[in-house]
N, C-alpha and C positions, 0 to 999 in steps of 0.2 A: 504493500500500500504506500510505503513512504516514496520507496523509489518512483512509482505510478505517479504520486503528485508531486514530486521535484522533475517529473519530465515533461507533465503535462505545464508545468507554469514556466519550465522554458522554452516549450514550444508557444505558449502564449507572448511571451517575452522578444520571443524571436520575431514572430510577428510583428509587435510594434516598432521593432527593433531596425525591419524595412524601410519603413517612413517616419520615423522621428529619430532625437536626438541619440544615441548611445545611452547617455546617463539616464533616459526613461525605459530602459529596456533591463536597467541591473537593479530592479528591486522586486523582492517577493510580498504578498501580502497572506498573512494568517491571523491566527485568532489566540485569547487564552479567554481563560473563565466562564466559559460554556463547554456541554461534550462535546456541542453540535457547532457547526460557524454555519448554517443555511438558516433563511428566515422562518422557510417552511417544518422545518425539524431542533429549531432551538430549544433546550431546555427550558421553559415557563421561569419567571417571575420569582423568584422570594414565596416559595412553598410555605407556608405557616401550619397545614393539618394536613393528611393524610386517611386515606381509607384503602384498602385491600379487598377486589373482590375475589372470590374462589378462584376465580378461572388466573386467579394472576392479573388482572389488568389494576392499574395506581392509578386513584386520581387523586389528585391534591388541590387544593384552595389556597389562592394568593387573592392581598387586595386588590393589586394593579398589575398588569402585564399590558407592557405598550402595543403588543402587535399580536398578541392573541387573548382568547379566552381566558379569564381567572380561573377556570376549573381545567387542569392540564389533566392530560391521558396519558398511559407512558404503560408498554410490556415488554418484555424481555429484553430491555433499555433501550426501546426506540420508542419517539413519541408517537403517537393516534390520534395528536390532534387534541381538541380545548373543545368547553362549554361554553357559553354565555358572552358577553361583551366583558372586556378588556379590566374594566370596572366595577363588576355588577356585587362582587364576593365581598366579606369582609375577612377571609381568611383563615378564621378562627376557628373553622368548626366545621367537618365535612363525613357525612358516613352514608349508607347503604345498604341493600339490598338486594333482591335477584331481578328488579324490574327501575326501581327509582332510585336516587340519589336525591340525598338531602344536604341543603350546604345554609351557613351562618351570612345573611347579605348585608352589604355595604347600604348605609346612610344615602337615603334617597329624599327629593322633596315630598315622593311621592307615598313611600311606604315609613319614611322616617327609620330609624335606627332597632334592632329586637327581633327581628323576622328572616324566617326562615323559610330557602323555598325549595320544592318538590322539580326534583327533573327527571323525565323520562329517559334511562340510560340509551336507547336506541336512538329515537329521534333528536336528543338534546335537546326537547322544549321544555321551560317551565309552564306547570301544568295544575301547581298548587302555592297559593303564600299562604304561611303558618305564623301571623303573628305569638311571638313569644313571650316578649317583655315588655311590663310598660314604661321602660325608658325606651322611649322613641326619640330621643335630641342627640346620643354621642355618635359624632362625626369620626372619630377616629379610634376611642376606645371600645374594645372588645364588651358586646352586650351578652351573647349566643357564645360558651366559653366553652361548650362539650355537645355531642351528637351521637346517638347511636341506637342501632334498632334490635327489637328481637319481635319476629312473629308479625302480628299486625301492630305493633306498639312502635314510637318513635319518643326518643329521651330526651330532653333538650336542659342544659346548666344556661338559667338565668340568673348570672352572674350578679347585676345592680339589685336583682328583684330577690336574692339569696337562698335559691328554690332550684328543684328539677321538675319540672310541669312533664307530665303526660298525655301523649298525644295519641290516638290511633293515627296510624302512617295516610290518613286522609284527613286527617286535623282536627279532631274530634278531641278536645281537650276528655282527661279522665281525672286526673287527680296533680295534687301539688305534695311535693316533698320537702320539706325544711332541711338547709341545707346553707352552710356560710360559705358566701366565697364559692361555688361551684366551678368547677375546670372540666378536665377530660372525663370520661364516661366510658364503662363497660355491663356489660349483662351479662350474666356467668350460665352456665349449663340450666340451673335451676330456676332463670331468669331474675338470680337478686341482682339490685341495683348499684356497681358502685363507682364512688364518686371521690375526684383527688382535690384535697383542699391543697393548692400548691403553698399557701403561705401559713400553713400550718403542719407541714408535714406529717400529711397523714391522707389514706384515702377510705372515707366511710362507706359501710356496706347496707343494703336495708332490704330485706326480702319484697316481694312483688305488691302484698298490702303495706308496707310501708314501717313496717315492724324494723328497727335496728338490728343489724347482726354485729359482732365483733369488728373494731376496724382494723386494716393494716398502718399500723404505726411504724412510722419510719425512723432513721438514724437521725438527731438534731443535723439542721441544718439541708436537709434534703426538699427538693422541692418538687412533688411530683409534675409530670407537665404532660405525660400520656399516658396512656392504659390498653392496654390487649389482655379480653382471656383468651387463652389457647386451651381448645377444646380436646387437642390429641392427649392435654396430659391434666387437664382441669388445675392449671397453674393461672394466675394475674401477673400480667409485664406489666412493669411500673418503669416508664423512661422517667430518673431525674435526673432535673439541670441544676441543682447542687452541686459543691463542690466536688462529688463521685462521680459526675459527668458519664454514668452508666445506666443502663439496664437490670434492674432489680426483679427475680422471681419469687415471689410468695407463694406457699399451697396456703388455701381456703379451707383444710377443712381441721375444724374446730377455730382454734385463736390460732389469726393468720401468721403464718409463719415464714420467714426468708428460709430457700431453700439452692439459689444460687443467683448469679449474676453473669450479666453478659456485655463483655468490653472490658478497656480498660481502666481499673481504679482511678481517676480523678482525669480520666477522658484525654484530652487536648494538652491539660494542664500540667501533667505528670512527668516528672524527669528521670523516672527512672527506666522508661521502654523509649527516651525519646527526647526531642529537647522542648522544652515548656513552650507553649504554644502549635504546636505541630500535632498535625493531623492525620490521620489514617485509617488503616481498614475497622482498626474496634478505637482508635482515641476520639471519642462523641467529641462533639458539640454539643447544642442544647437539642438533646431525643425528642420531639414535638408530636413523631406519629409513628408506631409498631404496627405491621402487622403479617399476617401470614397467609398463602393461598392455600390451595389442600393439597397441592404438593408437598406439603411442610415449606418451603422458601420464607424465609426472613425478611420482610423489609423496615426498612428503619430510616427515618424522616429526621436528619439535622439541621436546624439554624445554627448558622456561625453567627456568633455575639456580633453586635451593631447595629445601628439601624435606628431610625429615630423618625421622629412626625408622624408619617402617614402608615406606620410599617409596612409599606410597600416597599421599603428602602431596605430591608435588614442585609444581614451577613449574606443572603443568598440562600439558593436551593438546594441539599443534599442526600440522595436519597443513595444510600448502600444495598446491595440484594446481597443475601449469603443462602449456602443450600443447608441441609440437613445437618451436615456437619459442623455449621458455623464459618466455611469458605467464604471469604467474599469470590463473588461472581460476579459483579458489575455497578459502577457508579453512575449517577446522574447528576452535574451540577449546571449551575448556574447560578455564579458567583459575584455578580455584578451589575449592578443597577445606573443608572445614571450617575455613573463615576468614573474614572480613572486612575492607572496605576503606573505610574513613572517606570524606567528601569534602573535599575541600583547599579550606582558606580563602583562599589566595593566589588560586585560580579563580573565588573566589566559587559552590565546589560544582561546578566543572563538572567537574574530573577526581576519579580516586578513589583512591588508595594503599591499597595493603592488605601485607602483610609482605614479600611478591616483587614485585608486578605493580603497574604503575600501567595505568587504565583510563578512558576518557570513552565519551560517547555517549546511546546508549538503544537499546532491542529488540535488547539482544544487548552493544551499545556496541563499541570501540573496542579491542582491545591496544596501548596506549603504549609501554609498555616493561619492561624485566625490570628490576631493582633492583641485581642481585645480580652481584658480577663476579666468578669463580672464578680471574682471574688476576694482578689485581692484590692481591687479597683474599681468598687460598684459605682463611685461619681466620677467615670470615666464620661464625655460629654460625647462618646458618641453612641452613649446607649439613652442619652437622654430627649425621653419621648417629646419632652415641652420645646427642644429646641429649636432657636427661631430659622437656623439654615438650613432647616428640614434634612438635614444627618449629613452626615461628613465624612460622604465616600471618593471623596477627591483628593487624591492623596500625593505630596511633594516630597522625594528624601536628597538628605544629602550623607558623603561619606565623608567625615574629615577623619584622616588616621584610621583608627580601629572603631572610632564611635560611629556612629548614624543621627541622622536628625529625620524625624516624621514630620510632617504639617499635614494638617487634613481639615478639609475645608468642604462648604456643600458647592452644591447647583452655580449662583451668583451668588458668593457669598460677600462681605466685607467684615467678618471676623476669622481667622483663623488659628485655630491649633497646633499646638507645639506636642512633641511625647519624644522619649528617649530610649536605649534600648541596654541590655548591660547582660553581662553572661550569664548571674543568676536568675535574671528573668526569660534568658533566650529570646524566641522573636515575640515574645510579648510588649509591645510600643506601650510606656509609662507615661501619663500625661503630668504637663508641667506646667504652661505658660499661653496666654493668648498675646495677641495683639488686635484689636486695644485692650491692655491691660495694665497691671501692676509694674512687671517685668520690664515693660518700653516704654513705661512713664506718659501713658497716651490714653483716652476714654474717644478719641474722635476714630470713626469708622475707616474702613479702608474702601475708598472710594475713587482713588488713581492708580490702582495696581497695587501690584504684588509680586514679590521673588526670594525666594531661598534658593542661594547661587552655589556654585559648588563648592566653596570654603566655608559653609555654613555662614554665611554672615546674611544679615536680614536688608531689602530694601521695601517700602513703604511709601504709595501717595496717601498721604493721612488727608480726610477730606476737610477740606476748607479751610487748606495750610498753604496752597500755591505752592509746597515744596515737594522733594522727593528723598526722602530719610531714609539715611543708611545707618541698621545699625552692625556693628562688626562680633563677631562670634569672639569672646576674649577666653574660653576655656570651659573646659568640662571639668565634673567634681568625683569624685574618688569612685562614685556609682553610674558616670556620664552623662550626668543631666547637664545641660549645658546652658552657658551664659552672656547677654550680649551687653556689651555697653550702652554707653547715653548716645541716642538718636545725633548726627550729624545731617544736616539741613542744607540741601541746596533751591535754589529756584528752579522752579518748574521752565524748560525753554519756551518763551512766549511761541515761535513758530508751532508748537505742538499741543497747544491746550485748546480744548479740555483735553488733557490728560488721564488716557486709560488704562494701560498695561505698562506693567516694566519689567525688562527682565537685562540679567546684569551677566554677561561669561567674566571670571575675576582669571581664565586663563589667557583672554586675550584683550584684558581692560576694556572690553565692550559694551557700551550702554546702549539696548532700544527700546525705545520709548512708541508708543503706538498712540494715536488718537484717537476720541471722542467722535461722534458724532454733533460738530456744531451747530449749536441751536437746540439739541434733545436737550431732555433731562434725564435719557437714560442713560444710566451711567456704566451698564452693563456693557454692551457695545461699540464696537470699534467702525469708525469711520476709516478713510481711504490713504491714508498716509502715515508712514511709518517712518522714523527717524534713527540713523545709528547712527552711534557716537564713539570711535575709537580711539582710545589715551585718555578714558572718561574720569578715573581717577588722577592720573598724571597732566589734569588741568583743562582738558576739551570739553567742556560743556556748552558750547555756543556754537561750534560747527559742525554740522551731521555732514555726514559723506559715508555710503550714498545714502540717501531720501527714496523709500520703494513707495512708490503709488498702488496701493490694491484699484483694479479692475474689475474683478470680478464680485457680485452683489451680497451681502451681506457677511461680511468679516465677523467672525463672532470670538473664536479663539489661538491664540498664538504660543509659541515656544519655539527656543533656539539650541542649539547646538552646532561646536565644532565653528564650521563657516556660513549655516546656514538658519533662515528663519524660515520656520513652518506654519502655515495658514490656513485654521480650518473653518468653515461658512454655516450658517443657519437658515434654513425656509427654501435653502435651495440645492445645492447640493451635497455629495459624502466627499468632493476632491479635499484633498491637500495639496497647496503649495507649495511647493521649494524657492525658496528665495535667496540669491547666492548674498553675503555679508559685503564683499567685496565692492561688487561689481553694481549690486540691486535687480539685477536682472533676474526672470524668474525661469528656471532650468529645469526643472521638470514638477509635473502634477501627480502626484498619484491617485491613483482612481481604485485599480482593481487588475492584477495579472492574471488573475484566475478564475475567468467567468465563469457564473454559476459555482463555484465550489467556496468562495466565502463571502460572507455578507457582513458588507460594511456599511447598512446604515445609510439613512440618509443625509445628514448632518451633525453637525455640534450645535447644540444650544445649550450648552456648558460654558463660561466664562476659562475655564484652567483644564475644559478635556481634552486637549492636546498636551504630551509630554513626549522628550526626545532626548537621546545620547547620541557621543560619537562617541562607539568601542574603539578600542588600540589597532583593531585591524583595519580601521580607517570604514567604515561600516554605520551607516547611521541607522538607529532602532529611534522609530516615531508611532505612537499607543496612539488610540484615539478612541472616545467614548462611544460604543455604540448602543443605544438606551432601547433600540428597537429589539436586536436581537441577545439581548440582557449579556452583551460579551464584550471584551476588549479586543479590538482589529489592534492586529500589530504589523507596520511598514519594516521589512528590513531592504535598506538602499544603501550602494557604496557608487557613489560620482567617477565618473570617468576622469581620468587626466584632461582630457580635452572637452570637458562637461560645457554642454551650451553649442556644441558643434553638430554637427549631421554626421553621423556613423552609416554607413549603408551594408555594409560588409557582416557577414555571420558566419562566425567561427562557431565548431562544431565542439559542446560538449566533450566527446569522446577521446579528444586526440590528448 
């Protein structure tokens, strides 16, 4: 297969390669943080539940998926396709039967928030609304927290309403159950009910009239977050996203009892199978949804920690299959939502940070590891729901020496994040510092840009300063959290304001400066002329050479490397630009070498989702957000000696 598609994208390559420049013919395009790079077979959205039915086929429920259905299909790890509109789910809560599926829906004007509805698993229609709760107003918090059927009966955890209501599977309300805090939901051979209080570590039991049975009480600190009974051995799977980051087995009969576990002791987090943060065939994330076909098969639904506002944002999708044995047999992710992951200079570009996830590889690439620890680090801000840059999955590093620097930042943001990284944490990224904060002595937004340059030092248009503040990285502390001086102030150059983007190479003292749209007040995008300034510390602040004029229609976001700047567009199309530093002239565009085999998207409407490096082999790696097919395109391009010229000539591979 690999050989098949490094031949197929040079026979594409080669093609172009007849009538344009050379330098547009030497760069390949691929993907990471999806399995899939096609639009039609991407892994879905930020999975939040899961359901299993016999036959093997997975659906899961996300709130938002840009380019398909929130209810994804997926067997023997190929997709089948989605439910519903894009938006219709609210994620939380998804199970089934031999004819319908019931799913927890998203805040509508229409139906309001609490209701859940009936689809017909053949035709995809919905065919029933079940109101459930009468909090009908939360827009984004979870109403519908657990789902699940036995017979003609359908369960539903009204979480605000602190109940499990009973439904016949046509919405025939039967009965209400008292219940604090209700989450995931299972029904055991005998048809008792039970139910996981996740912030009380514990999951209550209650026979069919409603009589209490013994609960399974868990280990302090454990939180349960799903449930499966498994019918071949009359056992409860308890996924917790506690600090054991595993799967817990209890037998039910008498007073419930732990009888084994599956994964590894403290998941992700654990360093003794692995290094803290790192992921794998059993180190969980947060376990969200078990469950099994009659095959005996395993499946097991992870969120990686992150994710904030709309949780349509989170860690991404992870869904593992193992057989009989406990084998993993196959992964499914989809690791990335409207974000971006830089490449890291410490790798020389081979791995990729982005605000949650670290990632290597190509055609699909790699899951490294999650970033983000909820336990050592619960007011880490990028699990924080309230936040205003709706989650800070846009992620900048830098490498000085041995240390690293994170910044993670959202959408259009003008706050962003600082974390640091250190051996006893491994790739866990420790948060430290914002701007505007304490740290850079500033409360005014970032509203002219933004750059973490490769000596970690900071620059800053702080809004409604006319200036462009540098601050300088003066040293790391014994754990490698790192520290910047007092802000350095220069004028903004009157030829380039309003002043929108900066970004600063400290290897080749180069300053560019990008423009505003004059006369907007959006401050988010960039108008048509771009300024570079070389010797910008060594005194050139006044004369740009060259001056690139953008031509093409809506510049949205930018990134440099090496000799060149790259330019990615909004509303219209997925090219990137090459812009040579030199000269100003633009050398090649990249589009796509490999029709139909990966899908890039149609745009950036990202402020900072374009990121780029030049590796040592003279090779530039340029990422770019693709929010459609929840994945990261990756450009790798190496410029011809004579880049900008007409090459007509094709040398063959082989020789």
């Amino acid at each position: 297969m690999v050989a098949k598609r490094i031949f197929a994208a040079f026979l594409a390559a080669a093609l172009v390669a007849t009538i344009a420049p050379e330098s547009q013919a030497q760069y390949t395009t691929d993907w990471i943080a999806n399995t899939f790079g096609t639009n039609a077979t991407h892994v879905g959205n930020a999975a939040r539940s899961m359901w299993i039915a016999p036959e093997g086929v997975i659906y899961t429920s996300s709130l938002w998926d840009e380019n398909e259905g929130g209810v994804a299909i997926y067997q023997n790890g190929q997709s089948l396709g989605s439910i519903g509109a894009h938006s219709d789910f609210q994620g939380s809560a998804i199970t089934g039967n031999s004819i319908d599926l019931f799913v927890a829906l998203q805040f509508s004007a229409a139906i309001g928030s609490g209701s859940v509805g009936r689809y017909d698993r053949i035709t995809h229609a919905r065919d029933l609304l079940i109101p459930v709760s009468a909090d009908t107003t939360e827009r984004h918090a979870d109403v519908v927290t657990g789902l699940a059927t036995a017979g003609a009966l359908l369960y539903a955890s009204d979480f605000p309403g602190n109940r499990v209501r009973v439904f016949t599977t046509d919405g025939v309300w039967q009965r209400d159950i008292a219940a604090p805090s209700p989450g995931a939901l299972a029904i055991d051979g005998a048809g008792n009910i039970w139910i996981a209080e996740k912030r009380a570590n514990r999951v209550l039991g209650f026979r069919p009239n409603g009589t209490p049975l013994p609960k399974i009480q868990m280990p302090v600190g454990s939180r349960p977050s799903s449930l499966y009974f498994d019918p071949t051995t009359g056992n409860m799977m308890v996924g917790d996203e506690g600090p054991d980051m595993n799967i817990k087995v209890y037998s039910l009969v008498g007073v419930p009892s732990l009888v084994s576990t599956f994964g590894i002791q403290g998941g992700y987090l654990d360093t003794t199978t692995g290094i803290k943060g790192q992921v794998g065939a059993r180190r969980f994330t947060a376990v969200t949804g078990i469950g099994k076909d009659s095959a005996g098969n395993l499946y097991v639904l992870n969120n990686p920690w992150g994710g904030t506002w709309d949780l349509g944002r989170t860690g991404g999708t992870d869904i593992h299959s193992y057989d009989n044995a406990g084998n993993l047999q196959w992964k499914l992710q989809s690791l990335n939502f409207e974000g971006i992951a830089a490449p890291d200079p410490g790798t020389d570009g081979a791995y990729f940070y982005g605000g949650d996830n670290i990632y290597t590889g190509s055609a699909g690439g790699t899951f490294v590891a999650n970033t983000v620890d909820p336990i050592d680090y619960p007011s880490d801000p990028r699990m924080n729901i309230n936040d205003p840059e709706r989650g800070e999955q846009f992620g900048q590093v830098a490498t000085v020496g041995t240390n690293r620097i994170l910044v993670a930042a959202g959408q259009n943001p003008d706050i962003f994040y600082f974390f640091h990284f250190n051996a006893a944490n491994g790739y866990i990224a420790i948060p430290d510092v914002t701007i505007p904060g304490t740290a850079f002595n500033t409360t005014a937004r970032i509203r002219d840009g933004f750059c973490l340059d490769g000596k970690g030092d900071v620059w800053a248009g702080l809004d409604k300063t006319n200036a462009i503040w540098h601050y300088p990285l003066t040293g790391f502390d014994a754990n490698g959290k790192p520290t910047w001086g007092a802000g350095i102030s220069t004028p903004i150059p009157g030829t380039i304001t309003p002043l929108t983007r900066i970004i600063y190479l400290p290897d080749r003292d180069t300053m560019i400066l990008a423009q505003g749209i004059v006369g907007s007040t959006d401050w988010t995008s960039i108008g048509t002329r771009v300024e570079v300034y070389h010797g910008w510390l060594a005194g050139n602040t006044t004369s740009p050479s060259p001056v690139i004029n953008i031509t093409s229609a809506n510049p949205k976001s930018i990134t440099a490397a090496g000799n060149y700047l790259f330019v990615g567009y909004v509303h219209t199309v997925p090219n990137i630009d090459a812009f040579n530093l030199t000269t100003g002239s633009l050398d090649v565009t990249l589009i796509n070498s490999s029709p139909n085999t990966v899908y890039v998207g149609n745009d950036v409407d990202s402020m900072y989702g374009l990121r780029s490096y030049l590796r040592s082999t003279g090779e530039y790696v340029v990422t770019k957000d693709d929010y459609n097919g929840s994945s990261i395109v990756v450009y790798r391009w190496t410029p011809s000696s004579t880049s900008g010229s007409v090459q007509n000539s094709l040398v063959s591979p082989f020789k």
